[in-house]
C-alpha positions in Angstrom: 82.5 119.9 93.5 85.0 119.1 91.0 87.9 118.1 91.3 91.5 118.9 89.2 93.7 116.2 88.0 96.4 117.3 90.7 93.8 117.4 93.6 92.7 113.6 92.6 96.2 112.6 93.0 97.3 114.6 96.0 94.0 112.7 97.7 94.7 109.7 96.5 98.9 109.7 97.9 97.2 111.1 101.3 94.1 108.7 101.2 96.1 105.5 100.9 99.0 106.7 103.2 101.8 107.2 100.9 102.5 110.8 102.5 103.2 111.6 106.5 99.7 111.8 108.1 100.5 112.6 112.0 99.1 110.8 114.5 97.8 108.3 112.2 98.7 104.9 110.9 101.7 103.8 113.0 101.8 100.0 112.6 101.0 97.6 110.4 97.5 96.7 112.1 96.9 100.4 112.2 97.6 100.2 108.0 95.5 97.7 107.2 92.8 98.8 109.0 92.8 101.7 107.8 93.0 100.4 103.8 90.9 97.5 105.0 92.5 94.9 102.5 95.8 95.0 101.2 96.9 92.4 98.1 99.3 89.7 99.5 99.4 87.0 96.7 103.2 88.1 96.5 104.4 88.3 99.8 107.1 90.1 99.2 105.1 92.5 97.5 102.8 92.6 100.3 105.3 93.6 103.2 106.9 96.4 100.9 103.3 97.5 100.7 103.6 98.2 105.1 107.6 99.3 104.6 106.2 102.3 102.0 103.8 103.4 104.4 106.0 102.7 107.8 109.4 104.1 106.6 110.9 102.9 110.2 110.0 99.3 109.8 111.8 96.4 108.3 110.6 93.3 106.1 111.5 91.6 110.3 109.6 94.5 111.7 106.9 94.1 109.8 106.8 89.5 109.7 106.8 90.1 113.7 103.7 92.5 113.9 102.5 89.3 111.5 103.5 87.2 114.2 101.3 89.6 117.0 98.7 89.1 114.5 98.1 93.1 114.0 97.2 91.6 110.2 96.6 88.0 108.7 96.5 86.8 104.7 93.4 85.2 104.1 90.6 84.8 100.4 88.5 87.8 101.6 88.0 89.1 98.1 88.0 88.4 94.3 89.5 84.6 95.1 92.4 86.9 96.3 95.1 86.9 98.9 95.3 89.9 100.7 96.2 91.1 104.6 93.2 92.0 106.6 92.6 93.0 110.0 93.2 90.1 112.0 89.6 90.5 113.8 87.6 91.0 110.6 89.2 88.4 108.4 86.0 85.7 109.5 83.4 88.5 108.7 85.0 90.0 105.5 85.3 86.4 103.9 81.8 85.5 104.7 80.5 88.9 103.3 82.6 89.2 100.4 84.0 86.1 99.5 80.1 84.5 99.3 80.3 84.7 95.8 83.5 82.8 94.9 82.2 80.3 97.0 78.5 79.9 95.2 81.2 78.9 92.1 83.4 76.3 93.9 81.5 73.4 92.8 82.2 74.3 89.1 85.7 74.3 89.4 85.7 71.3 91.4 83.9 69.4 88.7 87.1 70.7 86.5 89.5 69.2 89.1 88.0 65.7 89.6 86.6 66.6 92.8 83.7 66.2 94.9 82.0 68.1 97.6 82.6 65.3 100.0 85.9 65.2 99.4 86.2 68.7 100.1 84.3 68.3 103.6 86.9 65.4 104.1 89.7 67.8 103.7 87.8 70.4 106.1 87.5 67.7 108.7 91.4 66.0 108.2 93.2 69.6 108.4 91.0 70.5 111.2 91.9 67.8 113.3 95.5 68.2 112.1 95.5 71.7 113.2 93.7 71.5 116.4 95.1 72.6 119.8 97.6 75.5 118.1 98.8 73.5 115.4 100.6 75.2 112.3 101.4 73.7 109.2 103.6 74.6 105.7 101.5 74.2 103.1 103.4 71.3 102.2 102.8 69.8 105.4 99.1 70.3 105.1 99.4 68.7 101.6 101.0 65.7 102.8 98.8 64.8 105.6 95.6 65.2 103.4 97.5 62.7 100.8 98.5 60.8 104.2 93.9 60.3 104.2 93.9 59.1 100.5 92.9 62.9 99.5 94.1 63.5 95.8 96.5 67.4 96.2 98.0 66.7 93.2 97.7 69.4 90.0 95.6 72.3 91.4 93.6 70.1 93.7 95.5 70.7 96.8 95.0 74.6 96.2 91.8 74.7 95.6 90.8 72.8 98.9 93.2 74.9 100.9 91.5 77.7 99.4 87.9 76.0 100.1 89.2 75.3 103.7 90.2 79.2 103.9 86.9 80.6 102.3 84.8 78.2 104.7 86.5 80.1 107.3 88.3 77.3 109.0 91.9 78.0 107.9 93.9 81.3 107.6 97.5 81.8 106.4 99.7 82.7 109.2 103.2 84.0 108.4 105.8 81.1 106.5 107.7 78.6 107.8 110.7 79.5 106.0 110.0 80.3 102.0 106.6 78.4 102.9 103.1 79.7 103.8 101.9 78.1 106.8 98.2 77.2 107.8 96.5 77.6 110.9 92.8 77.4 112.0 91.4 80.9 112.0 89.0 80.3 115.0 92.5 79.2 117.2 95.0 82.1 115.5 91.4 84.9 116.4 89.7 83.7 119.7 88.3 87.1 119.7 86.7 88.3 116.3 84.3 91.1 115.4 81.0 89.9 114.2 79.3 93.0 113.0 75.7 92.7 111.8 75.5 92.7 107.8 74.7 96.3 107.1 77.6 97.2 109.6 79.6 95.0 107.6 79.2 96.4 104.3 79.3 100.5 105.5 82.8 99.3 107.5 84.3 97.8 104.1 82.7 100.8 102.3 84.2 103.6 104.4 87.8 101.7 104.7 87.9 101.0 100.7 86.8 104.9 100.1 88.8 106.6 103.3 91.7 104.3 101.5 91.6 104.8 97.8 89.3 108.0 97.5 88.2 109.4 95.6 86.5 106.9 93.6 83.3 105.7 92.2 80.8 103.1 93.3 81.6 100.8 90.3 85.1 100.6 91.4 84.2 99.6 95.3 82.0 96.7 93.7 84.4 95.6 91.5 87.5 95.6 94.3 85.3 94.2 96.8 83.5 91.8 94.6 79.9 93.2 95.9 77.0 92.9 94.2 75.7 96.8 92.9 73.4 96.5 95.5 75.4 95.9 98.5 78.1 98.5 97.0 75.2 100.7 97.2 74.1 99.6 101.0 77.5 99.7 102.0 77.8 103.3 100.4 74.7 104.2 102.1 75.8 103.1 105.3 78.8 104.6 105.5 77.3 108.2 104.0 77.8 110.3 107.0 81.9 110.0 106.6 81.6 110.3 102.8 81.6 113.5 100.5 80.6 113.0 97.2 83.2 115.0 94.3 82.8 114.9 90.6 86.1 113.7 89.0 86.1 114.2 84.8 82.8 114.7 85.1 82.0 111.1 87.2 80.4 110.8 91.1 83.0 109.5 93.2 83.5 109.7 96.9 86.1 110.1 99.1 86.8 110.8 103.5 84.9 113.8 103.9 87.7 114.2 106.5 90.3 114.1 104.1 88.6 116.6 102.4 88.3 119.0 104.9 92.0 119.0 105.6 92.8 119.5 101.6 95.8 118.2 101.6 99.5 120.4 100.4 100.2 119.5 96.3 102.8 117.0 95.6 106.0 118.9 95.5 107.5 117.4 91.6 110.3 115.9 93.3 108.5 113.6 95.6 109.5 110.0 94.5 108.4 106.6 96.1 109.4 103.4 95.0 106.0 100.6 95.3 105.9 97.1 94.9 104.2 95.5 91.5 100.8 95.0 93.5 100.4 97.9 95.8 97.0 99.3 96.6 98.4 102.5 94.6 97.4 100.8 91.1 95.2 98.0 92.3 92.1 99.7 93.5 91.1 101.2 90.8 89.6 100.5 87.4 90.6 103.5 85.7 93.9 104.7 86.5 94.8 107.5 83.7 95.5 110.1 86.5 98.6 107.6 88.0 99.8 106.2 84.8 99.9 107.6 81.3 98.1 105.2 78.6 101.4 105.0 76.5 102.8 103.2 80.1 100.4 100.4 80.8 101.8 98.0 78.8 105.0 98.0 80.5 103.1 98.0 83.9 101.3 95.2 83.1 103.0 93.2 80.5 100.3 91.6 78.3 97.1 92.5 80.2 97.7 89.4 82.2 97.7 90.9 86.1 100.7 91.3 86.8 102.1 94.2 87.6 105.5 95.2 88.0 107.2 97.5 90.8 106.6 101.1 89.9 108.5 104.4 90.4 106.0 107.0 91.4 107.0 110.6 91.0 104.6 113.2 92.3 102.0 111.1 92.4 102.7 109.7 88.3 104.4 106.4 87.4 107.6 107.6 86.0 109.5 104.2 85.7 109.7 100.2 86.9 111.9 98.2 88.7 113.2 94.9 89.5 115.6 93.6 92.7 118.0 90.8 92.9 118.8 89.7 96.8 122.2 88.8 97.5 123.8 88.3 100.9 124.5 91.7 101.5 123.2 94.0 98.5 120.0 94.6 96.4 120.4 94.9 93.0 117.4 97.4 91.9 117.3 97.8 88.0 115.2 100.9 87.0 113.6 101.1 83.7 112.3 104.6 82.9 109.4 105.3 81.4 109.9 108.9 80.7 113.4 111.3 80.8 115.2 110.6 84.0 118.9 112.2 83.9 121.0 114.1 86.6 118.6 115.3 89.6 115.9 112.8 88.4 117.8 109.8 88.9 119.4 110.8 92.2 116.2 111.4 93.8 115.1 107.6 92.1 118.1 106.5 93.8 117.4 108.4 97.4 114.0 107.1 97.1 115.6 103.0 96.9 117.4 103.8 100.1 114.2 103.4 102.6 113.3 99.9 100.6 117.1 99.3 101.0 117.1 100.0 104.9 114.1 97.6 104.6 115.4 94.3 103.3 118.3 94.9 105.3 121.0 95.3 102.5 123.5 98.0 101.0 121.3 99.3 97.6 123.1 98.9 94.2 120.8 100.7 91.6 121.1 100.2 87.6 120.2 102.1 84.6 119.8 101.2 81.2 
């Protein structure tokens, strides 16, 4: 079966919950689980992600379901922060982030640190942690410095991230503009611990059902899987998949999803996403979201960063920056194609839900 340009997108806005889908997806653990990962190394970024696809929620709503542990920000992936499902954050980051880890003692030799210093750190935050403790990062910092442990430059980073990737520490929500560290084992008494190849069909399933449809190479490369365990995984999970051609390329996608086919994007359906939403993340090839002409204003100079996006009918149409104040959010829009009249009022309709979110009386700017 192939697949039109508008039937990839209309998926894709279903698939990772950026349309109503009753009876599913009604709080943030209910989101992440269903996405499997979502990136968190902005946190703001990350909570806008759960406001999008929870229009009654607030950037409070959404920190307390943190608090209820419905989702926690841990290394699962790619060296990455990103929300997971509070139960599989332990087996996620030893399936996926296995990898990163194999590396670590490289990039120690580059910092000036050893391995033992490293199992040092394990065994000082650990003990600092122990019985429910919680700690800004700062905090953690200070107390390995208090044990003669060098944090300074990238140092203390890295073996917060070691720490995290070992599976001792997860990132709970901050202590004020801080992240704050707990133990993972104390913050999830209860995890899941599937077997391997139950592992890698779950991840499958939840990165297709999420992002679908899309190929093999792209699950690899978001997961940071081997070929061969993308393909296990796959293989695993086959029996909720349906394989589609899309220009001509395998993909997969929910076979559920399919099955329902999903109403076309009317044109004057506009959302408003964060800079690292799953929308543009997932994906390696993302010519059906954003025109080729646009990237380089998406990402200014290649380097990762992407900036909020305006998504109209299911196309990046424009980006935007916000400015907090006491009371308002200053959004500034910068179109990327023709937006005058009818266009800009539904831009500015759309900023109203993000507005209700942070709390604060929108004030939107054009060029």
């Amino acid at each position: 079966m192939e697949l039109s340009p508008r039937q990839v997108l209309d998926l894709r806005m279903t698939s990772l919950l950026l349309r109503p889908s009753p009876g599913r997806a009604t709080s943030v653990a209910e989101v992440v689980t269903w996405l499997g990962a979502m990136q968190a190394q902005d946190l703001a970024s990350g909570l806008w992600s759960f406001g999008a696809r929870l229009p009654e929620y607030t950037a409070a709503d959404v920190t307390a379901a943190l608090e209820r542990r419905e989702a926690l920000r841990t290394w699962p992936m790619r060296g990455t922060i990103h929300f997971v499902p509070s139960r599989d954050a332990r087996w996620m980051v030893e399936l996926m982030g296995v990898r990163l880890l194999n590396g670590a003692a490289r990039r120690r030799e580059q910092l000036g640190l050893s391995e033992e210093t490293a199992v040092q750190a394990m065994e000082v935050l650990g003990a600092a942690l122990a019985g429910g403790g919680r700690l800004s990062r700062s905090e953690c910092l200070a107390v390995l410095t208090e044990k003669g442990i060098d944090t300074s430059g990238q140092r203390g980073y890295h073996l917060l991230w070691y720490a995290s990737q070992r599976g001792l520490l997860c990132i709970a929500p901050n202590i004020g503009n801080e992240q704050s560290f707990v133990l993972l084992d104390e913050w999830v008494p209860d995890p899941h611990r599937p077997e391997r190849d139950e592992a890698l069909g779950t991840i499958a399933l939840r990165y297709f059902r999420g992002r679908g449809p899309t190929t093999r190479q792209d699950f690899a490369g978001w997961a940071g899987l081997t070929a061969t365990d993308a393909k296990r995984g796959i293989a695993v999970a086959s029996d909720a998949l349906a394989q589609v051609t899309v220009d001509g390329v395998e993909t997969y996608v929910d076979a559920a999803l399919l099955d329902t086919a999903p109403p076309p994007a009317a044109d004057d359906e506009v959302l408003v996403l964060p800079g690292f939403d799953e929308y543009l993340l997932g994906y390696k090839d993302r010519s059906h979201m954003v025109a080729d002409e646009h990237k380089a204003a998406i990402i200014p100079g290649n380097n990762g960063v992407f900036q909020s996006t305006v998504v109209r009918a299911g196309r990046v149409v424009a980006t935007w920056k916000r400015t907090l104040t006491k009371n308002l959010v200053r959004i500034a829009v910068q179109p990327l194609v023709p937006l005058h009249g009818s266009d800009r009022a539904e831009v500015e309709r759309a900023f109203e839900q993000y507005a209700r979110f942070v709390e604060r009386t929108p004030e939107v700017r054009w060029p």
